[in-house]
ZADO-1210 file (C-alpha; in nm, 4 decimals, padded with zeros to 6 digits):
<atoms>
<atom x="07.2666" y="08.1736" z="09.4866" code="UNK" pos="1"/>
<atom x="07.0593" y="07.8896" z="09.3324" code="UNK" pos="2"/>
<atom x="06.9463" y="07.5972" z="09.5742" code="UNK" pos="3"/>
<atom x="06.9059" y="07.3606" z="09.2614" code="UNK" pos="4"/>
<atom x="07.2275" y="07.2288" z="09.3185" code="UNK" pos="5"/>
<atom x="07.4251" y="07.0100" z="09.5873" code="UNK" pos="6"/>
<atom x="07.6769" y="07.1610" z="09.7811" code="UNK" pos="7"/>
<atom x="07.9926" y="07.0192" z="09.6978" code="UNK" pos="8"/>
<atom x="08.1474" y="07.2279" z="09.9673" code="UNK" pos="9"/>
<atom x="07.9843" y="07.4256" z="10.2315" code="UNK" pos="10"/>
<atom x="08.1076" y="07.7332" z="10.4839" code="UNK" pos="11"/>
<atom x="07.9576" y="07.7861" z="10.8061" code="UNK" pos="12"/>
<atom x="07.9966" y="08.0989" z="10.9779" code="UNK" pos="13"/>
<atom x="08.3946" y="08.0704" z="10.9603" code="UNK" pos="14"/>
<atom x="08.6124" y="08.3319" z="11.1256" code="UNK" pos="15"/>
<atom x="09.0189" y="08.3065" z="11.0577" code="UNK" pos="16"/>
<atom x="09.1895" y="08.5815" z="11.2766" code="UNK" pos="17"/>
<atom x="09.6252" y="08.6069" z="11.2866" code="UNK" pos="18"/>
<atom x="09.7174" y="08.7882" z="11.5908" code="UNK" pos="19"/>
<atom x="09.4928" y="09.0834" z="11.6121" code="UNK" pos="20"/>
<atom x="09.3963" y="09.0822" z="11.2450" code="UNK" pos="21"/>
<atom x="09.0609" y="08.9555" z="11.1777" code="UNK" pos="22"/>
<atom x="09.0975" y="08.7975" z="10.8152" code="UNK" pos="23"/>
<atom x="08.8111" y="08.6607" z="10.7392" code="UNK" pos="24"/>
<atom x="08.4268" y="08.7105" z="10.9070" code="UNK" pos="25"/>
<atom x="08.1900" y="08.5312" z="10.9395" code="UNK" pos="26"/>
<atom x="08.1524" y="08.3597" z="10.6071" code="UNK" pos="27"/>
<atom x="07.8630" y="08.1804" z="10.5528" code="UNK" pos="28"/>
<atom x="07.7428" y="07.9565" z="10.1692" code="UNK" pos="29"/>
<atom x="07.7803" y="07.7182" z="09.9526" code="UNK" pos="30"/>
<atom x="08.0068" y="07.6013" z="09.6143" code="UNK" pos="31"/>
<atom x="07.7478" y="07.3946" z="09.3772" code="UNK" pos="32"/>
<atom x="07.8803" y="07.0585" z="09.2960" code="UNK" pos="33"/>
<atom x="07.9666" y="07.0134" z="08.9859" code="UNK" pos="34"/>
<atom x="08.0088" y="07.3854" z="08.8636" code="UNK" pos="35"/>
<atom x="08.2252" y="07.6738" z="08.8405" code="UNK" pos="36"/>
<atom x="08.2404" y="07.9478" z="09.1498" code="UNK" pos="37"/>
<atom x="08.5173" y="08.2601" z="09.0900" code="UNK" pos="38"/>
<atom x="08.6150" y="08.4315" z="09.4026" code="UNK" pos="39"/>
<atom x="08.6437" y="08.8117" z="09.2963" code="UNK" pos="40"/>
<atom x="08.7230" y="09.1100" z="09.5060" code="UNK" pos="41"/>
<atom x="08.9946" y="09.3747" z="09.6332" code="UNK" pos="42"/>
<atom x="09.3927" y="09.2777" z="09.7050" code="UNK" pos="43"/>
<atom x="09.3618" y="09.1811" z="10.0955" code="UNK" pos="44"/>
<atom x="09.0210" y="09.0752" z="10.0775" code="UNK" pos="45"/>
<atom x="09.0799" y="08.6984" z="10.2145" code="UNK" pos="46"/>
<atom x="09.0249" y="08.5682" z="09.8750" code="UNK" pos="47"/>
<atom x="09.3399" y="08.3115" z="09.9032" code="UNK" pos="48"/>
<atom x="09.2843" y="08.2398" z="10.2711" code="UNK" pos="49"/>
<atom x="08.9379" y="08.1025" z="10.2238" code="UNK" pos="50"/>
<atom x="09.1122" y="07.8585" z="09.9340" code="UNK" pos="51"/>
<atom x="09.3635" y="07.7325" z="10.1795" code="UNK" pos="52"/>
<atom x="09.0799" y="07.6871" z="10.4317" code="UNK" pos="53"/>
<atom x="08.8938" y="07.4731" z="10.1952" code="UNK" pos="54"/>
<atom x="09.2190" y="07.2544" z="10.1370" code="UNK" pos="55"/>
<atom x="09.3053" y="07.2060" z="10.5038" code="UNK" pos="56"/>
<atom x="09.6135" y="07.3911" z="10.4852" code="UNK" pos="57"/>
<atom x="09.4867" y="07.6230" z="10.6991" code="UNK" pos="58"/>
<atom x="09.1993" y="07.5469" z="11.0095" code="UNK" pos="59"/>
<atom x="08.9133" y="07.8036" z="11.0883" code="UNK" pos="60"/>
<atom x="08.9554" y="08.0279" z="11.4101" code="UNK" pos="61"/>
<atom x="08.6270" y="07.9440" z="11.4157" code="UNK" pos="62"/>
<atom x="08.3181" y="07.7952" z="11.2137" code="UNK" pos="63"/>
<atom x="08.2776" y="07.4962" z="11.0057" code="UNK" pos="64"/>
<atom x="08.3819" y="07.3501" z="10.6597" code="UNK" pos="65"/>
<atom x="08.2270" y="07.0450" z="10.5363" code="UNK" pos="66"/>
<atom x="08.3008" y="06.8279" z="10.2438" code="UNK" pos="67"/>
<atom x="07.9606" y="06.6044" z="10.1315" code="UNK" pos="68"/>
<atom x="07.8186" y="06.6817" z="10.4609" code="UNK" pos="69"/>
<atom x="08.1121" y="06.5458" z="10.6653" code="UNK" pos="70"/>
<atom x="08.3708" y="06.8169" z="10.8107" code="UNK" pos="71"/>
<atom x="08.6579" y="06.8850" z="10.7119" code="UNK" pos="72"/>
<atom x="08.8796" y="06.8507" z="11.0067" code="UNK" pos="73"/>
<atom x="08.7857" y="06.4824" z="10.9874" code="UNK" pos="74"/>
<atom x="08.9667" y="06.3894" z="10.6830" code="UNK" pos="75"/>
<atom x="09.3077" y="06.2748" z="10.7110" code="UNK" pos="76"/>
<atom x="09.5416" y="06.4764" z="10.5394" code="UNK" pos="77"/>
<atom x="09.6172" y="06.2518" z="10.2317" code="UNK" pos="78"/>
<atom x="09.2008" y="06.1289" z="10.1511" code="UNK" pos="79"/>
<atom x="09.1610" y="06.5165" z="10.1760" code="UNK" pos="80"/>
<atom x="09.4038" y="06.5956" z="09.8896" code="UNK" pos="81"/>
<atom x="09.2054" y="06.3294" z="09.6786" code="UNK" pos="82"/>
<atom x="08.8811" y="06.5019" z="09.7326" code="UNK" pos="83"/>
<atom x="09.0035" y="06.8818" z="09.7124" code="UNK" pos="84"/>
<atom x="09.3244" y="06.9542" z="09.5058" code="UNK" pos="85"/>
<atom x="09.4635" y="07.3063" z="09.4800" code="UNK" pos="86"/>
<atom x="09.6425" y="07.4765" z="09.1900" code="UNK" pos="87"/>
<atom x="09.8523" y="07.7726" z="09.2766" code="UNK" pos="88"/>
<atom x="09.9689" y="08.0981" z="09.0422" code="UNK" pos="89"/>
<atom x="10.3573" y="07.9759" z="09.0950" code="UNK" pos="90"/>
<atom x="10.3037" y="07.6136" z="08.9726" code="UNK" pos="91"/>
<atom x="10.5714" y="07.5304" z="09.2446" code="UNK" pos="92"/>
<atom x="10.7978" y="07.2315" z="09.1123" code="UNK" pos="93"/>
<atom x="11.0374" y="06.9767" z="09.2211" code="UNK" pos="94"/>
<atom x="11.3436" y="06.9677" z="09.0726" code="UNK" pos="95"/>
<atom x="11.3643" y="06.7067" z="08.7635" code="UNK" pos="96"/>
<atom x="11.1360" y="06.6016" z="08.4799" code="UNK" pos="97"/>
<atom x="10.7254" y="06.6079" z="08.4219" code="UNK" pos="98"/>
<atom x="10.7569" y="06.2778" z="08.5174" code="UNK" pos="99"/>
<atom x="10.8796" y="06.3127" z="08.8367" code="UNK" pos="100"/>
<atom x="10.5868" y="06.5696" z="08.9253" code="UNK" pos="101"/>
<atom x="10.3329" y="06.3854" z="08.8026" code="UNK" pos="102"/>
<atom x="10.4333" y="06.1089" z="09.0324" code="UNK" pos="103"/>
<atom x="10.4890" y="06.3106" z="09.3531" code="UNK" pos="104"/>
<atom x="10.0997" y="06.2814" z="09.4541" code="UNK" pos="105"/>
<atom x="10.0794" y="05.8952" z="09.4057" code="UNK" pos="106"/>
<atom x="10.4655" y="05.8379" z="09.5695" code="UNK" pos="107"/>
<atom x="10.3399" y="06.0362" z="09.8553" code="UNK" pos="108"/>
<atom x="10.0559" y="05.7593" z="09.9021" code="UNK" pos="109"/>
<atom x="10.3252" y="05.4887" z="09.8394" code="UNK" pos="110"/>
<atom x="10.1918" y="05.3700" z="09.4990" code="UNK" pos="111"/>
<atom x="10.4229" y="05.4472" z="09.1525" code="UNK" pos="112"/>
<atom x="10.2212" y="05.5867" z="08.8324" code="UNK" pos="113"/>
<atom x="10.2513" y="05.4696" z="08.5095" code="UNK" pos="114"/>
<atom x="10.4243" y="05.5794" z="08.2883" code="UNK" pos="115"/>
<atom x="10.0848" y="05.5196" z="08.0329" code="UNK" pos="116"/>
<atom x="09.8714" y="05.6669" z="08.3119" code="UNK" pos="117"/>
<atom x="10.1378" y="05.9706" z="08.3020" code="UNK" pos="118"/>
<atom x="10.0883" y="06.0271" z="07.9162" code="UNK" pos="119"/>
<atom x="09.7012" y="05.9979" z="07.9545" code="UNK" pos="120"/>
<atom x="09.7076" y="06.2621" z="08.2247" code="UNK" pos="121"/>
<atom x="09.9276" y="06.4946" z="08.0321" code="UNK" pos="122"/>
<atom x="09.6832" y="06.4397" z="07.7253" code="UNK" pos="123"/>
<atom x="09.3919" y="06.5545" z="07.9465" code="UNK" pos="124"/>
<atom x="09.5789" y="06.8706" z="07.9855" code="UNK" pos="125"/>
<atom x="09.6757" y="06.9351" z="07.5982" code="UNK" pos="126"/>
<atom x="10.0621" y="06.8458" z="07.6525" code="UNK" pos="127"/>
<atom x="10.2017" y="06.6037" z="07.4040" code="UNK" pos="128"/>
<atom x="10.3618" y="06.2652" z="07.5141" code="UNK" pos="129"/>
<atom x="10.7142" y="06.3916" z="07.4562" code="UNK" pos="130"/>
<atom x="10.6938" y="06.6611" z="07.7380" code="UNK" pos="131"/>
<atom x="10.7094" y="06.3629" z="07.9669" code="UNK" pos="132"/>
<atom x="11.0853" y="06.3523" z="08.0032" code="UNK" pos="133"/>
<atom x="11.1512" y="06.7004" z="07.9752" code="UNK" pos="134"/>
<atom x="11.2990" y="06.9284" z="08.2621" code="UNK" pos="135"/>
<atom x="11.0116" y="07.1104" z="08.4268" code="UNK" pos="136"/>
<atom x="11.3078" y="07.4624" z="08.4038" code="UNK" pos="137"/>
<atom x="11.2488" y="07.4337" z="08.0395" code="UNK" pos="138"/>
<atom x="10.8844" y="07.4728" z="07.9823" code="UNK" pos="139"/>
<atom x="10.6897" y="07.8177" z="07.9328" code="UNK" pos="140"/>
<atom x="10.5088" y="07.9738" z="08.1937" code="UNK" pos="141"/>
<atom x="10.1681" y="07.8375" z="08.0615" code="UNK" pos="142"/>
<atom x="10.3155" y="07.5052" z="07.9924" code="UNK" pos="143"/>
<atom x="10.3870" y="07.4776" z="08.3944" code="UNK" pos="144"/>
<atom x="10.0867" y="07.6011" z="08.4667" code="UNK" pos="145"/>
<atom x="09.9573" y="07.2818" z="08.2937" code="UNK" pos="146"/>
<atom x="10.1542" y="07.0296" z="08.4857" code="UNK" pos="147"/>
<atom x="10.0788" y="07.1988" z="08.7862" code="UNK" pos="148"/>
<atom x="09.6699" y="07.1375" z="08.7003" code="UNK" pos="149"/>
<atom x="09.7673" y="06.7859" z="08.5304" code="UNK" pos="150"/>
<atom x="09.9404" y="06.6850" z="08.8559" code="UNK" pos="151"/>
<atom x="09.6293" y="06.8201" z="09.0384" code="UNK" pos="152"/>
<atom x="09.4106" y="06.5638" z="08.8340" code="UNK" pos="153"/>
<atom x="09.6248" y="06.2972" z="08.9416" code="UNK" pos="154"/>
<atom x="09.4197" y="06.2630" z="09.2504" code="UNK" pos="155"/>
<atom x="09.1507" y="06.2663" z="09.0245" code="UNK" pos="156"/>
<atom x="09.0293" y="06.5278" z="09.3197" code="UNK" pos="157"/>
<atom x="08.6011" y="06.6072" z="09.2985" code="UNK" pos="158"/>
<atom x="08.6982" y="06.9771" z="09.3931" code="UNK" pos="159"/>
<atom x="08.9251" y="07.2001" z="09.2262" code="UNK" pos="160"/>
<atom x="09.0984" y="07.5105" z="09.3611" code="UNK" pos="161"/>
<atom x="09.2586" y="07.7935" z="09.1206" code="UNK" pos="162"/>
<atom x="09.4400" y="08.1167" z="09.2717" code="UNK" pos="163"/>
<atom x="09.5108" y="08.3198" z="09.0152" code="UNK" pos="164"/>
<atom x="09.6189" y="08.0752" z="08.8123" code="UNK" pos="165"/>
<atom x="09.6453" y="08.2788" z="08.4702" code="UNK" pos="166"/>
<atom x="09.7301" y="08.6174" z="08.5656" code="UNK" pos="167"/>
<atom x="10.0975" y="08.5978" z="08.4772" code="UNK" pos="168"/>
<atom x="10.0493" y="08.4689" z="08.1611" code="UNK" pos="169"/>
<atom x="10.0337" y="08.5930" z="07.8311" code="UNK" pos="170"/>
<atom x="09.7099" y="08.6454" z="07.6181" code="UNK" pos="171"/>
<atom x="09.7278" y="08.3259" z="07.4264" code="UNK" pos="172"/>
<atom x="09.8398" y="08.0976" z="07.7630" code="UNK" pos="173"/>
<atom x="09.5688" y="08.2415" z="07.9422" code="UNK" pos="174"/>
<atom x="09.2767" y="08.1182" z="07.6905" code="UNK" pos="175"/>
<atom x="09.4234" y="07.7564" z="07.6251" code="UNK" pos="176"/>
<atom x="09.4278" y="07.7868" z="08.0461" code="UNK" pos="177"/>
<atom x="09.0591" y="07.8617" z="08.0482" code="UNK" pos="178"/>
<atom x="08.9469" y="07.6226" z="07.7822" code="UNK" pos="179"/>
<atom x="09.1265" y="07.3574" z="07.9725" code="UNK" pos="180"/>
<atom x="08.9244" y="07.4561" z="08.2987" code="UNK" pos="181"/>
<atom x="08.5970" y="07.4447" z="08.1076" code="UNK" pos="182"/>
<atom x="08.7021" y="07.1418" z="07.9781" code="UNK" pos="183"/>
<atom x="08.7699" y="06.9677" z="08.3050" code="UNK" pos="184"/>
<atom x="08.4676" y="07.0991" z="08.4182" code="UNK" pos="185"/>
<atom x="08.2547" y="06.9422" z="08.1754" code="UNK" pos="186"/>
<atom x="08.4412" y="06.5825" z="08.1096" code="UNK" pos="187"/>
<atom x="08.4568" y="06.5105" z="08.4625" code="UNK" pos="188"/>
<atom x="08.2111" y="06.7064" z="08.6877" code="UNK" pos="189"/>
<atom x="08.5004" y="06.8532" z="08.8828" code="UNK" pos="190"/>
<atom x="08.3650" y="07.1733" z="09.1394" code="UNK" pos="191"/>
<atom x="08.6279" y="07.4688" z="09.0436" code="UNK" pos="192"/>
<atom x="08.6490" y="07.7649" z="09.2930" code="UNK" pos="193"/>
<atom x="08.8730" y="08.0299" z="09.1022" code="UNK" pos="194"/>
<atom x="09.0342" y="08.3083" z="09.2556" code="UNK" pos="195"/>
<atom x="09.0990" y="08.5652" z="08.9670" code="UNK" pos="196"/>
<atom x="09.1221" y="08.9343" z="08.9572" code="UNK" pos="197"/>
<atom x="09.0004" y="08.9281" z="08.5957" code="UNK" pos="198"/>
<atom x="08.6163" y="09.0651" z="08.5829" code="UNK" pos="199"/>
<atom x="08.6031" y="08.9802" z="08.2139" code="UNK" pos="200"/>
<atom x="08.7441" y="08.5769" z="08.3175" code="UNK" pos="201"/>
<atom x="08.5321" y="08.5938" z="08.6209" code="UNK" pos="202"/>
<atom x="08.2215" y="08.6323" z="08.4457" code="UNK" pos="203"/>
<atom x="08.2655" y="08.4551" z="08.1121" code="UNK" pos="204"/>
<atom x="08.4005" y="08.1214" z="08.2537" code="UNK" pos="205"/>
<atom x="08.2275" y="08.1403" z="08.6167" code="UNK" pos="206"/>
<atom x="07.8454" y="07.9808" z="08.6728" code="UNK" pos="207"/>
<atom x="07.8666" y="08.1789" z="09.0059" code="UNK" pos="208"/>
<atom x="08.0663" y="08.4357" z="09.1918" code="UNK" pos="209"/>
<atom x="08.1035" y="08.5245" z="09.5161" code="UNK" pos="210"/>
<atom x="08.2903" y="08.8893" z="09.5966" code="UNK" pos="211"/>
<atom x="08.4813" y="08.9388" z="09.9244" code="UNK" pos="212"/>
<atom x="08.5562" y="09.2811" z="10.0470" code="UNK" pos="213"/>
<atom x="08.7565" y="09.3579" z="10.3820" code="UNK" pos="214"/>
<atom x="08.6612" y="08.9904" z="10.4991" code="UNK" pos="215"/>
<atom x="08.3811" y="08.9494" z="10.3990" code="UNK" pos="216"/>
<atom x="08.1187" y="08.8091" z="10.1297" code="UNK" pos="217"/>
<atom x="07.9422" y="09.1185" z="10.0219" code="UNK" pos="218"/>
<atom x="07.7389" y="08.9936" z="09.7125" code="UNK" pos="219"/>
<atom x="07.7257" y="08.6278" z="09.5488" code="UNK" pos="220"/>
<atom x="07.5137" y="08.4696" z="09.2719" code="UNK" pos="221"/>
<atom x="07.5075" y="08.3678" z="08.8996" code="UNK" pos="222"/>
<atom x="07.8080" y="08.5732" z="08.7627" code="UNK" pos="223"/>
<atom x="07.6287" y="08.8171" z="08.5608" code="UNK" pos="224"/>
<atom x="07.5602" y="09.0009" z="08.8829" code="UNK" pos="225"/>
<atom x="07.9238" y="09.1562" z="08.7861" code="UNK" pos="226"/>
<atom x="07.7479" y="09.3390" z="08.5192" code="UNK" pos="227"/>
<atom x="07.4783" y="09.4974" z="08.7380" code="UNK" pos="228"/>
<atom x="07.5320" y="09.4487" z="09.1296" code="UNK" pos="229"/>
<atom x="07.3188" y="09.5012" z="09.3888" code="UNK" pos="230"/>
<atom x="07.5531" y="09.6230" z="09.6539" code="UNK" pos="231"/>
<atom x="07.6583" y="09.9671" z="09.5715" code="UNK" pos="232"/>
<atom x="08.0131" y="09.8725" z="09.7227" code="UNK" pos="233"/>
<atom x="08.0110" y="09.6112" z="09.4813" code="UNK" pos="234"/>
<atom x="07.9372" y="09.8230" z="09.1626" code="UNK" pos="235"/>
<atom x="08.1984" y="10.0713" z="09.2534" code="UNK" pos="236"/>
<atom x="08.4229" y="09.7944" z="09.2683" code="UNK" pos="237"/>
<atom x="08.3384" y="09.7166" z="08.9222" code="UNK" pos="238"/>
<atom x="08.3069" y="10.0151" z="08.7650" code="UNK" pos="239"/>
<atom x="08.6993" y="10.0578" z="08.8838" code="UNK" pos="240"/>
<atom x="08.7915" y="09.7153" z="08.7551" code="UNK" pos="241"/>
<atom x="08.9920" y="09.4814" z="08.9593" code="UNK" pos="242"/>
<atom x="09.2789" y="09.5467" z="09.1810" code="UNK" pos="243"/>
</atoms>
């Protein structure tokens, strides 16, 4: 991968073991600040448990994470959510309106959010004022996936973590979904790290890629290395298409 770039988030040599099952090995590199890394690779390949690694909700059996140089395990739990916010394929919800999730982040640090600042924030994510006050059980798949990002921005977090955000989503869902990645991207110089199973996605909306096999990183740089890889493992992978 490219050393023109900052790290905005950095891996080093990180082990995560449950039991007797050794999850993820020895991962070593770097996510460039500023720009878009998708995670591909196999079911089972610790794609998900290196995301919840770089959130904190998870600690390293071993190895380091560092945030701007500073680790990790030094950030209290709360100034850690406003520098790395995570996005999940469920768009988990509290019970009650848009509203109410919007404000969960900012009630959980004591402070109440506007309910201006709540219409600007659904703006940012292509929602119309109106959805404010609706109940989050009546809105479409994609349209929770876009509270669940818009109440990710409300921490206005530098790093930005996707798993499998789109994949249960229907064709048209999934490309306002993208667009509105890009366009985060690009308007506010947040790092995304994307777990997708999507080649096509991976490669089209991705600066860089790593893939993970059994553990592992087996192959990372610019994402056009999905059309001709290096590692023969690799190119069998894609030549398959994802799992």
């Amino acid at each position: 991968m490219s050393t023109l770039y900052e790290p905005a988030l950095h891996i080093n040599d990180v082990n995560y073991s449950m039991g007797d099952v050794h999850i993820l090995k020895n991962i070593t590199g770097s996510f460039p600040k500023g720009k878009i890394t998708t995670l591909v690779g196999p079911s089972g390949a610790g794609k998900t448990t290196l995301l919840k690694l770089c959130n904190g909700l998870i600690s390293p059996t071993s190895g380091d994470i560092f945030i701007h140089d500073k680790p990790i395990s030094s950030y209290e739990p709360t100034e850690l959510r406003r520098h790395v916010g995570i996005a999940l394929q469920s768009a988990p919800m509290i019970k009650g309106t848009v509203y109410h999730n919007l404000a969960l982040p900012m009630e959980l640090q004591g402070r109440k959010l506007a309910e201006q600042d709540a219409i600007a924030i659904l703006e940012d994510v292509g929602l119309d004022k109106l959805f404010l006050h609706r109940k989050t059980n009546d809105l479409s798949g994609g349209q929770l996936q876009k509270v669940s990002i818009a109440r990710t921005l409300n921490n206005r977090s530098e790093i930005l973590l996707l798993d499998e955000i789109t994949s249960a989503l229907d064709r048209s869902s999934l490309h306002e979904i993208e667009e509105l990645i890009v366009k985060i991207n690009r308007k506010y110089g947040t790092t995304i790290i994307w777990i997708t199973h999507n080649l096509e996605q991976a490669m089209s909306i991705g600066d860089y890629t790593w893939v993970l096999m059994d553990g592992q990183v087996i192959e990372t740089g610019e994402s056009d290395l999905l059309k001709s890889p290096m590692n023969e493992v690799v190119r069998q992978f894609v030549q398959g298409g994802a799992e």
